[in-house]
N, C-alpha and C positions, 0 to 999 in steps of 0.2 A: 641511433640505437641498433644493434646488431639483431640478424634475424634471431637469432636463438634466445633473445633477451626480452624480442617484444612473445615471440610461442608465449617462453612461460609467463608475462608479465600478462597475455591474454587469457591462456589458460586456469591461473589459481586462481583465479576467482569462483569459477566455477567447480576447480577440484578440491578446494580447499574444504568445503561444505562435503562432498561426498566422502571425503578420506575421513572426518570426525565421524559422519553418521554413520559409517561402517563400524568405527571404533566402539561406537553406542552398541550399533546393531551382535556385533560379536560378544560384547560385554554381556547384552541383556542377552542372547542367546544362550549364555552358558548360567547365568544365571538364572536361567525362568526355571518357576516351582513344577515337582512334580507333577502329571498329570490328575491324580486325587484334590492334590489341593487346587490346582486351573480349573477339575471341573466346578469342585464348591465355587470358587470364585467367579467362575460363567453362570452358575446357579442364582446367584446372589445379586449377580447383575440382571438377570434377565425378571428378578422379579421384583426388583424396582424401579425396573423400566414399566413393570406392566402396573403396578401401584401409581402411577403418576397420571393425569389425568392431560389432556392435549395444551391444556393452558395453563398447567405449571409452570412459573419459570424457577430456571437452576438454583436455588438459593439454599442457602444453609438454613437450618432450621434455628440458630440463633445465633446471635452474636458470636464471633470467632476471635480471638488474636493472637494474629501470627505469631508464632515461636521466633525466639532467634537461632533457630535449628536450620540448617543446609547438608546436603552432600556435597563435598566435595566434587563428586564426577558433575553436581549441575554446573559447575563454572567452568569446565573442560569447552562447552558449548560459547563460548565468550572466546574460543581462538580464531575458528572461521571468519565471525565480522571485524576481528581487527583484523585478520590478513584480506579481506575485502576493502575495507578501508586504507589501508598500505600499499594494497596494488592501485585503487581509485588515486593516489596521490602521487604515485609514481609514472602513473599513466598519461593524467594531468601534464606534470612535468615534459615527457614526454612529447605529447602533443602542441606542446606550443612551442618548443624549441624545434620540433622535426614535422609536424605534421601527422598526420593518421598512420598508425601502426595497423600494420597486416601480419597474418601467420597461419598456416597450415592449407597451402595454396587459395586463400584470401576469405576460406570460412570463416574466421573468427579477425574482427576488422574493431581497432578504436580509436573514434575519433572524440571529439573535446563533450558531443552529447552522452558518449558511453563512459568518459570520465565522469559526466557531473551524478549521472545514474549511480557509477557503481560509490560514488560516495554519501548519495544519498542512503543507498541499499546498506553499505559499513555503517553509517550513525544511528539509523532506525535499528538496526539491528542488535547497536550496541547496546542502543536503550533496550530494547525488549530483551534479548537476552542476561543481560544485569540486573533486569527486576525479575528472573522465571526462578531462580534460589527460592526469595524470600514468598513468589508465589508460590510454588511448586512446596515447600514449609506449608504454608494456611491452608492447602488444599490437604495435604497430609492430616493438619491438626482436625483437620472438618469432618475429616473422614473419608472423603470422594479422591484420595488417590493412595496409591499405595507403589515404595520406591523399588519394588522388584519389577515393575510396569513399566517406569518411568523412561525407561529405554526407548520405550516407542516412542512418546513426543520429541526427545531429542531429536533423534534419525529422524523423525518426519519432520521438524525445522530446519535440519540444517540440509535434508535433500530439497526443501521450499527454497533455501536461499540460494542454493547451487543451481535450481530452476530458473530462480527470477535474474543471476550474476549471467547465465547463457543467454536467458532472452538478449540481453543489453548486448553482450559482446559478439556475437553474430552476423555477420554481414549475408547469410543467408537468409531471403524470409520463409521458407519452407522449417530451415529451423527455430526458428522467430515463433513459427505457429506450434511447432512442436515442446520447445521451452513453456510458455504459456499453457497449454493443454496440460504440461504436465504438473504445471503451479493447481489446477484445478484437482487433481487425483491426487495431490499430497496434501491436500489442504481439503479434503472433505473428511480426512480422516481426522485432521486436528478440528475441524468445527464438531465432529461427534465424539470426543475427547473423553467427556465426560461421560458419554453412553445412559444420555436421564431422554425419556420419550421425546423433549422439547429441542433437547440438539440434536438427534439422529434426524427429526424432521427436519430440523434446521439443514442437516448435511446433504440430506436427500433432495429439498429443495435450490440448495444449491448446486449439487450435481447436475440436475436436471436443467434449470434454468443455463446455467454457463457452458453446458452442452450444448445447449440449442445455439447460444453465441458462436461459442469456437466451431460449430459446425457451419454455421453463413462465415466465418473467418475464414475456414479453410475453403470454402464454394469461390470464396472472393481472392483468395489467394490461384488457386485454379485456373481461373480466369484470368489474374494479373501473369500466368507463368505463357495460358494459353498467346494472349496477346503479344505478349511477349517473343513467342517462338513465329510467331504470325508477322513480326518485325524483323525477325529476320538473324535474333541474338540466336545462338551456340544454346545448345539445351544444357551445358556445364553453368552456362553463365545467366541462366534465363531467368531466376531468382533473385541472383545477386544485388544488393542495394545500388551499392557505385554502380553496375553496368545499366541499370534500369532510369538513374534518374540521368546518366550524359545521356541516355537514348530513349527517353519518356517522350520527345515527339513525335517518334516512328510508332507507337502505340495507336491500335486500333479507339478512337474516342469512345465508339458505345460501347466496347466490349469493358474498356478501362474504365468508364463512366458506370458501369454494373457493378463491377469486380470493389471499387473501390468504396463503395454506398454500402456492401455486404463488410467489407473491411471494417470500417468505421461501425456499423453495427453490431459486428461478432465483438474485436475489440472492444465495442463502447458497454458491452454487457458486463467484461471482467473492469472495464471501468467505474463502472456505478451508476452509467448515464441508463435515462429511456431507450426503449423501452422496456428492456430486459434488463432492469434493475432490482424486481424485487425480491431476489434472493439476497440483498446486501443487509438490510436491519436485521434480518432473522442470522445468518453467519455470522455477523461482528458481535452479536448478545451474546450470544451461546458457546465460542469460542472460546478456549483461556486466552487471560485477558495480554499477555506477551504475543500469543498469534494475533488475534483484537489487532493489537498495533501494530502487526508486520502485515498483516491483508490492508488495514486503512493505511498506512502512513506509505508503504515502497509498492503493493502488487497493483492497487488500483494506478499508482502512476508508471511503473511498468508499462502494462495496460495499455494505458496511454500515451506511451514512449515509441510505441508501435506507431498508433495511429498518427503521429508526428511525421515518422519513418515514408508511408505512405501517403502523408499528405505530401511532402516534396513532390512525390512521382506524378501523383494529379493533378499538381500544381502547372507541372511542365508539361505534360499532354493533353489538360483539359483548359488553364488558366488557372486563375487563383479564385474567381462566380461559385464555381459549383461545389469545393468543398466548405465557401464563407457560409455559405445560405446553407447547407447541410449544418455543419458544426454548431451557428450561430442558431440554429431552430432546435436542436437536441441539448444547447445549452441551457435556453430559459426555458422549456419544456423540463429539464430535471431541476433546474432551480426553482422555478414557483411547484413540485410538485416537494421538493424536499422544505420548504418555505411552511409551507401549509402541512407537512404531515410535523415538523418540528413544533409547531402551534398545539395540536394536542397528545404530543408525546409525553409519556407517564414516566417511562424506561430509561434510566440514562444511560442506559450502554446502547440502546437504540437510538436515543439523541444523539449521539456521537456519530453512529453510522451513517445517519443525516444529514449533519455536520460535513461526511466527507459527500456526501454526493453535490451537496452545496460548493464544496469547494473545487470539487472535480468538474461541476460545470462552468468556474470563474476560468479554469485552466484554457477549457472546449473553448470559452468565449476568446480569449486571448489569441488561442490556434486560428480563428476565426478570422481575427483581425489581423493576425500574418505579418505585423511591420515588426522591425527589430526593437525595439522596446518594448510592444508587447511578449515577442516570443521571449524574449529575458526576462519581462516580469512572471510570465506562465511556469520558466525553469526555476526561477529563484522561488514564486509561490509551492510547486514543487516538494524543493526543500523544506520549506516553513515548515508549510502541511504537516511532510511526512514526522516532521522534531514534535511537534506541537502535539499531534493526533497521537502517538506511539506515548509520549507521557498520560495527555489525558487519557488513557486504554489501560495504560499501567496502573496508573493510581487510582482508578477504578475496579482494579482487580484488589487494592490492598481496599478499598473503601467497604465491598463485597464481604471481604475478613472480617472486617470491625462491626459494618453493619448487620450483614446476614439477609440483605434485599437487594434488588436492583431496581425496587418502584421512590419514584423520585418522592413520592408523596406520603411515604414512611419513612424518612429520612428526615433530621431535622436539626440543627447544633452544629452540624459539622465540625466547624470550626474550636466550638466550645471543648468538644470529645476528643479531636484528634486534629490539631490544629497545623501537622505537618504533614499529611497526606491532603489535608482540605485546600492548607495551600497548596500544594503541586498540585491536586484538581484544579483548583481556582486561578491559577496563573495559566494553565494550559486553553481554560475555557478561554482568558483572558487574549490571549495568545489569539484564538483560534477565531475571536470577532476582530482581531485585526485593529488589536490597540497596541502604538506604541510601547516601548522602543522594538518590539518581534516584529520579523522578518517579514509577516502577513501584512502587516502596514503595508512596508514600502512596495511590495507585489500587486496589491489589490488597488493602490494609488498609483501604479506603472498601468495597470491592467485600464484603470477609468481614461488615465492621460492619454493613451494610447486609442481608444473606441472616441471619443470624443473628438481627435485628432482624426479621424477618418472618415470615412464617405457619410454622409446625412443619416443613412438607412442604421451604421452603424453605431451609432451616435445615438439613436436612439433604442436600439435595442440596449446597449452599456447604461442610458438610463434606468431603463426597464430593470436591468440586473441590479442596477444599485437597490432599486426602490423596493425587490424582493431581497437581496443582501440586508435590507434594515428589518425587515419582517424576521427572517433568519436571528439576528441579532438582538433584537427584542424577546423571542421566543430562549435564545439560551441562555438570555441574561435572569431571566425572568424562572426557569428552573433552575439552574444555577445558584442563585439568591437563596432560592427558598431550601435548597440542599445545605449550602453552607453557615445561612444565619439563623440568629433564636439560638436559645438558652439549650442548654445540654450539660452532662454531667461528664468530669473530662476520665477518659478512659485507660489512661497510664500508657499511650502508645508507645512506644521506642521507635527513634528514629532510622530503625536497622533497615539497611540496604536501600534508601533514599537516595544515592548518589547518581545511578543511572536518570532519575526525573531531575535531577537539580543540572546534569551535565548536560541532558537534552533541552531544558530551559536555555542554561546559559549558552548554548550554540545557535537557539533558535533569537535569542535579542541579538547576537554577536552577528548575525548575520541583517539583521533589522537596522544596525549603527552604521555597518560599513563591509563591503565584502570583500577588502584586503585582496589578498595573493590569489582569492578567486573570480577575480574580474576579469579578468582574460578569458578567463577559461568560459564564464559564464557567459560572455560576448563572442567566445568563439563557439559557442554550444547555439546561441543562438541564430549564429550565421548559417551551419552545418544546416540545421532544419527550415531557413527561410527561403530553399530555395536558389 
């Protein structure tokens, strides 16, 4: 591939999200209401913010359903993740016919892990953005949003995905930390969306908490640059991924034995892992439910797309000891903690956010165990994930419409009511405990082959994880049930704008059968980060 072919082929991913959110951003600029009616409208909001009590949650005050009513401009939002997904694919290509694509003196670097990202990043996205129409509709019909506004969430999704497409495509980690930091300040604005007292807290909370992360990220990034220059690398180059793992044994040990422990922490915060986790239930409830699925399903494996990046480097200047017994202690430390809070969760947009921390520590555990089977089963789990978690998010956003709650234990029929949002709820739950034929099977059965298959100590921690994995699993089956079954009176839903949960369904078993024309890639994704 010629130089100018892989630039752009690296670049629109990332510009492709900024060019539409401009578009948003210029639209709603010319359209925003006079200052008279902005301020009633600031008036109006601020004194429903103050009417609401700290343990409100966002809910409609009754039943809602959705209209078959959209703008036009929300589907304009649906071009970015297919050109996200078109460059993922061509990238792919790409890489296994030629090797790692470089461009703009070797800042922007991809290799077969930056393809499997950026096509996770296109299908999660396609889901969410294909159900934010028929959301962004019931939110309108509710009351809680109004489309001369609507501007802003657009620009602030599609500047999120142009965030999370840089992290991936970067061969910088200075930029790495920067891409990330700035998923945090676009996305605090979309968890307080809805501006009701319980998501501002929500947003403030999680400012605050992934602050504190990205701030040990960049202490440890610091450090990684420090050592680094103390090795003896070019300060042009003393970031660079490629340059730091051919020369990861000239690294000072304690300094990189620091540097990488703050890594893995700062990271593990926008991951969902311990100990800076718990800004993750309060952001994924409060959130619309399309962001919901773009923070759980692509940013928390972002996130952790990093700390893969960095474990290579430690792998080579420390051994592979120090980040297993690291990874593999923050793994079941967030799984038995997300284990037992899913046990008495009431909330099932909170169950879900659970859900991924549960799933985000099967990934930890896999990194942990470091052989190429597991790293392939953690990339393909990944994938699942992010299919699986973005529908059930979605159709939770339309369940919210119908029902007008998000307490699991006012809900009841489901099925009886609305028996085509309950299934894509219910297949995604189904999904998401890792029952056949979806993808989460075959990952979570890579993931056990793999820990049992390796040293004693390992082997029984992957016990350990199964045996809180069935506690998890019991606990969603068991709210889940009680959402979807029992008598109910059926509520005339239409099945408008289902297509996004029925496509992310069928990609997430399609990937559970057989992964075709992406085994390569997925095998070569798994090489890239084993070191």
């Amino acid at each position: 591939m010629s130089t100018t072919a892989s630039a752009l082929l690296l670049a629109t991913p990332a510009v492709a999200p900024v060019a539409v959110a401009a578009v948003y951003a210029l639209t709603g600029l010319r359209a925003r209401p006079p200052a008279a009616e902005f301020a009633v409208t600031l008036t109006e909001t601020r004194q429903r913010v103050s009417a609401q009590g700290p343990v409100v949650i966002a809910e409609s005050p009754a039943p809602v359903q959705a209209p078959n009513k959209d703008h036009p401009a929300d589907w304009a939002a649906l071009l970015a993740p297919v050109v996200v997904l078109l460059c993922g694919i061509l990238l792919a290509a790409a890489v296994i016919d030629d090797g790692p694509q470089a461009a703009y003196s070797g800042l922007l670097r991809g290799d077969a892990l930056t393809a499997w990202m950026l096509l996770v990043i296109g299908a999660v996205a396609v889901v969410a953005c294909g159900s934010a129409p028929a959301y962004l509709a019931g939110e309108r019909a509710a009351g809680r949003a109004h489309h001369g506004t609507e501007w802003r969430y657009h620009a602030l999704v599609q500047a999120f995905l142009a965030a999370m497409c840089l992290a991936v495509v970067t061969a910088n980690l200075g930029v790495l930390w920067v891409a990330i930091e700035a998923t945090t300040i676009v996305t605090a604005f979309l968890v307080g969306h809805r501006r009701t007292r319980t998501s501002v807290e929500a947003a403030w909370k999680y400012v605050v908490i992934c602050s504190a992360g990205i701030a040990l990220a960049f202490l440890g990034t610091v450090l990684i640059y420090y050592a680094a220059r103390q090795a003896g690398i070019a300060e042009a180059w003393a970031l660079d991924w490629p340059t730091l793992v051919a020369r990861a044994d000239r690294l000072d040990p304690a300094v990189t034995r620091l540097g990488i422990t703050l890594i893995i922490l700062g990271f593990g915060a926008k991951a969902g892992l311990v100990p800076l986790h718990a800004w993750l239930p309060d952001a994924h409830s409060q959130a619309p439910a399309p962001v919901s699925a773009l923070m759980s399903g692509v940013l928390l494996s972002v996130a952790f797309a990093a700390i893969l990046r960095y474990r290579v480097i430690a792998d080579a200047a420390l051994g592979p000891d120090f980040t297993r017994v690291l990874l593999t202690g923050i793994a079941l430390l967030t799984l038995a903690l997300a284990a037992g809070l899913l046990l008495a969760q009431r909330d099932y947009k909170r169950m879900l956010a659970y859900s991924s921390m549960e799933h985000m520590s099967l990934i930890a555990l896999a990194a942990a165990i470091g052989s190429p089977l597991a790293l392939s089963a953690a990339l393909l789990h990944i994938a699942g994930h992010g299919l699986a978690k973005s529908v059930a998010f979605c159709a939770s956003g339309r369940i919210l419409h119908l029902t007008g709650t998000t307490r699991i234990g006012r809900i009841r029929g489901l099925f009886a009511q609305a028996p085509v949002s309950a299934g894509a709820f219910g297949l995604a739950v189904v999904a998401l405990m890792a029952f056949p034929p979806f993808s989460l099977f075959a990952s979570e059965l890579g993931i056990a082959r793999a820990g049992f298959a390796a040293s004693d100590a390992l082997a029984w921690a992957t016990a350990a994880a199964l045996l809180l994995v069935l506690i998890a699993f019991a606990a969603l089956a068991a709210r889940t049930a009680r959402m979807l079954l029992g008598p109910g009176e059926p509520t005339g839903e239409s099945p408008y704008m289902l297509w996004p949960l029925a496509v992310g369904l069928a990609a997430c078993a399609a990937l559970g059968i057989a992964t075709g024309p992406l085994t390569d890639l997925l095998h070569a994704a798994a090489q890239t980060i084993g070191g």
